[in-house]
C-alpha positions as a printed Julia matrix, in Angstrom:
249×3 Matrix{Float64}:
 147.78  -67.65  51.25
 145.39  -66.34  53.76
 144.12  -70.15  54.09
 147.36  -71.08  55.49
 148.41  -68.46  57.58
 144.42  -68.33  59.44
 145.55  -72.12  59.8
 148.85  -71.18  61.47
 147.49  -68.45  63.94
 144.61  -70.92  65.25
 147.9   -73.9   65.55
 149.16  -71.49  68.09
 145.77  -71.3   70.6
 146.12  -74.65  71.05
 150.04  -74.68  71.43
 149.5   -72.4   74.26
 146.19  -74.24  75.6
 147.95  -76.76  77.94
 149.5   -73.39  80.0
 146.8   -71.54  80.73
 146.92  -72.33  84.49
 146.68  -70.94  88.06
 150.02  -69.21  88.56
 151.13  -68.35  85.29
 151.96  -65.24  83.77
 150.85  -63.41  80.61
 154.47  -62.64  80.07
 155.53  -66.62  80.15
 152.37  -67.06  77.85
 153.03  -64.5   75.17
 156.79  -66.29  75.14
 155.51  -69.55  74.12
 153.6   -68.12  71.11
 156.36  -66.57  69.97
 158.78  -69.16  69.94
 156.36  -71.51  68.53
 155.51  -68.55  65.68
 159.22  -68.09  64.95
 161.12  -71.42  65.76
 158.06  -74.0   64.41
 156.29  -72.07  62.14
 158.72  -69.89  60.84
 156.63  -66.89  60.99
 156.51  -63.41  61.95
 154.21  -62.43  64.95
 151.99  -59.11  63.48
 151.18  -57.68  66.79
 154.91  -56.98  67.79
 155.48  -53.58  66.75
 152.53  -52.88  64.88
 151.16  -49.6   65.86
 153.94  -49.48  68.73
 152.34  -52.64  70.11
 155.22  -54.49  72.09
 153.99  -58.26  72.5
 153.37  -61.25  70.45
 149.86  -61.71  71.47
 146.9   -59.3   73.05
 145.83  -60.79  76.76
 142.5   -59.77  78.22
 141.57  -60.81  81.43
 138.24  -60.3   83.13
 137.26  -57.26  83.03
 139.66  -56.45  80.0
 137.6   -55.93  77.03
 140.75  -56.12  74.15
 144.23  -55.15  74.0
 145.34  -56.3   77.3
 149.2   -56.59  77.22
 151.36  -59.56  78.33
 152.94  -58.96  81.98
 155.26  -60.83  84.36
 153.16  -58.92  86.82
 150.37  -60.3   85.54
 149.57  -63.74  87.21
 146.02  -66.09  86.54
 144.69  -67.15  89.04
 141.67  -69.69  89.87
 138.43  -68.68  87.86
 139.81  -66.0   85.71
 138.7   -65.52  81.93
 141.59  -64.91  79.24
 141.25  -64.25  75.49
 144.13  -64.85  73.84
 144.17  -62.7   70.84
 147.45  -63.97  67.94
 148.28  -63.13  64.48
 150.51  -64.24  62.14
 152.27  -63.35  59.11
 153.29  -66.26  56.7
 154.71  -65.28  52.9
 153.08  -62.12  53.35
 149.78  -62.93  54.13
 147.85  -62.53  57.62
 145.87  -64.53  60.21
 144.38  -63.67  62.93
 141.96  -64.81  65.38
 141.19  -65.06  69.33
 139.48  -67.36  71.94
 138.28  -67.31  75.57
 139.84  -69.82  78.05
 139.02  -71.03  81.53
 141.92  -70.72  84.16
 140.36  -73.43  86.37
 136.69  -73.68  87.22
 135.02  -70.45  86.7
 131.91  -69.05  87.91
 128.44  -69.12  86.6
 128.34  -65.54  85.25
 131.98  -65.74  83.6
 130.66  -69.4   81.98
 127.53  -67.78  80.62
 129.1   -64.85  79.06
 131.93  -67.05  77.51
 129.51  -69.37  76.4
 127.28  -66.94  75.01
 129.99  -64.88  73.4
 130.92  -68.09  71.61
 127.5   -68.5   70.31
 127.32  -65.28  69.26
 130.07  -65.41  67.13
 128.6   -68.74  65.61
 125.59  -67.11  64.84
 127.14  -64.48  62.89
 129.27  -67.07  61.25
 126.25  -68.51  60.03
 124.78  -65.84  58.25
 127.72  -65.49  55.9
 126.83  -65.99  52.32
 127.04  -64.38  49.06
 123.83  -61.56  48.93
 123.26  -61.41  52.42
 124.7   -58.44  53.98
 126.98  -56.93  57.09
 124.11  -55.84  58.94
 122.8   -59.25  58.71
 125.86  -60.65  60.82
 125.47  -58.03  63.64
 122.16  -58.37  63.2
 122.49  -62.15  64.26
 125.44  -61.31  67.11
 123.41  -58.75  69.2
 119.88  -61.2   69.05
 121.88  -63.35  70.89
 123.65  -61.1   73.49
 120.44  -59.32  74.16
 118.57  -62.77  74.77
 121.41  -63.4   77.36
 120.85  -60.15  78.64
 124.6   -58.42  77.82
 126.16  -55.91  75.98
 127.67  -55.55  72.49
 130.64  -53.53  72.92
 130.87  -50.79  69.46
 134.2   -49.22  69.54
 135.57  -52.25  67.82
 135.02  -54.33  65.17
 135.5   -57.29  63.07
 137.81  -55.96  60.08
 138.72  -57.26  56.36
 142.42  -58.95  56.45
 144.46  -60.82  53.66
 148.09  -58.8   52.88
 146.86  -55.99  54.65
 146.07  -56.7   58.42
 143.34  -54.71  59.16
 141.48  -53.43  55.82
 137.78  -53.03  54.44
 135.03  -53.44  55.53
 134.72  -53.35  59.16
 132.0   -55.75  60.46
 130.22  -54.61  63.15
 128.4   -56.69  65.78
 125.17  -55.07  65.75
 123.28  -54.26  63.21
 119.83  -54.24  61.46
 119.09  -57.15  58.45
 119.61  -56.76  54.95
 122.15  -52.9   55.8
 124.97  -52.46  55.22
 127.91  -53.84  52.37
 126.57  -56.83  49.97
 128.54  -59.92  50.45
 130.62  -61.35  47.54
 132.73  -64.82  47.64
 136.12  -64.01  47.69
 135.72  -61.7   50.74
 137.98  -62.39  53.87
 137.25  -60.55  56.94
 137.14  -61.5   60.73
 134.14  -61.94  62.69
 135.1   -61.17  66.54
 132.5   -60.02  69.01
 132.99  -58.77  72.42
 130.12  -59.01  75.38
 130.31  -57.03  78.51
 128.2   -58.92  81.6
 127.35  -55.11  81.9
 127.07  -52.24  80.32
 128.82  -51.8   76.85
 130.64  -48.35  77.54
 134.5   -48.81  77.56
 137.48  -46.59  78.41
 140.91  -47.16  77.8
 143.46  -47.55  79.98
 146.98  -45.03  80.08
 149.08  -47.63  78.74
 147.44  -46.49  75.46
 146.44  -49.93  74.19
 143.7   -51.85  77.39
 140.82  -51.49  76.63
 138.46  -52.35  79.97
 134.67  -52.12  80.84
 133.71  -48.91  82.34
 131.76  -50.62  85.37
 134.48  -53.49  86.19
 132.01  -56.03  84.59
 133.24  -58.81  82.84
 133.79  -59.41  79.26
 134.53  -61.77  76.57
 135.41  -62.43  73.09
 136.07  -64.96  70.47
 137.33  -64.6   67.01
 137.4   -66.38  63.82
 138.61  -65.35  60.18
 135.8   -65.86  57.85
 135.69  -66.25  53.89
 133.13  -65.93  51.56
 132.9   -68.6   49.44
 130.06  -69.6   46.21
 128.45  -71.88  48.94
 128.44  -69.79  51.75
 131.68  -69.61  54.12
 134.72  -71.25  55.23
 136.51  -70.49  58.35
 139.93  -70.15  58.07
 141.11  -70.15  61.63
 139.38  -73.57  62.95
 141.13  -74.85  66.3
 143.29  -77.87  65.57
 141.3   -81.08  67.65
 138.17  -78.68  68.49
 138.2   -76.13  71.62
 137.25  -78.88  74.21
 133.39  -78.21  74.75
 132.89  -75.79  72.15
 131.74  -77.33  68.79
 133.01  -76.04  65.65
 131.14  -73.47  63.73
């Protein structure tokens, strides 16, 4: 069920936590979630193939908004940001979800906006109950990106997922309280902002898939998959042991 295979994708963040280093390579990175997806887990990786995409996992560094592919020319280096974006397919049901991680010490701006991003994304989180509403999600995102003083990028959104990877609704992280679709338990849908440290216009690279900030500015995201429950929510995708600092939702 989508319970297990949420649980699966978030195993792999922190199988590939420990390697996110100085010197390494998105290419070496994205082969250690695959062979942990298909020789552990016994899974199928979504992203390869989908849509043409050609890796296990999405890698965005810096200034990469989403999308970023895996590269052996691709090497982290000291104070780089990465998301690390996976999904999984287990008995024909998805998960799916992304964090931010430090490549050594990084610097006060890049720590803010991760930060921030994170809390962003919690504060969404939090707003997820039966009655209240999409808009009251984004509403809660962008409050506290604007506070910081950064930018909600638009052009892509959180997205309903289950046995169809990306399907209805599409949650967007901006909003205005009470808009937008009614929530219902039994929902399932991911909750994944993205900041820019700058402005939030975007353009896309020719590779057809990397998605960077138009003024070189940095930019972040985390992602969790959310459901609805009678109570309020449960996330599906919580880290194994935590995310070192960051608390869970």
């Amino acid at each position: 069920m989508a319970r297990r295979a949420g649980r699966l994708a978030a195993e792999v963040l922190g199988v590939v936590e420990p390697y996110v280093v100085p010197g390494v390579s998105t290419e070496t990175l994205d082969r250690i979630c695959r062979d942990h997806i298909v020789n552990v887990q016994g899974a199928i990786p979504a992203n390869v193939g989908y849509q043409g995409y050609p890796k296990t996992i999405l890698t965005s560094v810096n200034q990469v908004v989403c999308h970023g592919i895996p590269s052996p020319d691709k090497i982290l280096k000291k104070g780089d940001i990465i998301n690390i974006d996976v999904a999984v397919i287990k008995d024909g049901w998805f998960g799916d979800t992304s964090r931010m991680y430090f490549v050594g010490a990084p610097g006060v701006l890049a720590r803010r906006l991760v930060e921030t991003t994170y809390e962003a994304m919690r504060a969404g989180i939090r707003q997820v109950k039966p009655g209240a509403t999409l808009g009251d999600i984004g509403h809660a995102i962008q409050s506290v990106a604007h506070r910081e003083q950064f930018s909600v990028v638009r052009e892509y959104c959180g997205h309903g997922i289950g046995q169809i990877y990306h399907d209805e609704p599409n949650v967007l992280h901006y909003g205005q309280r009470g808009a937008g679709l009614k929530l219902e338990p039994g929902m399932v849908f991911t909750i994944e902002p993205m900041l820019n440290a700058g402005k939030r216009e975007t353009r896309q690279l020719p590779d057809g898939w990397t998605v960077v900030t138009k003024d070189r500015s940095l930019s972040a995201q985390w992602e969790h998959m959310v459901a609805v429950t009678p109570e309020g929510y449960e996330v599906l995708t919580a880290w194994p042991g935590g995310t070192g600092s960051y608390a869970p939702v």
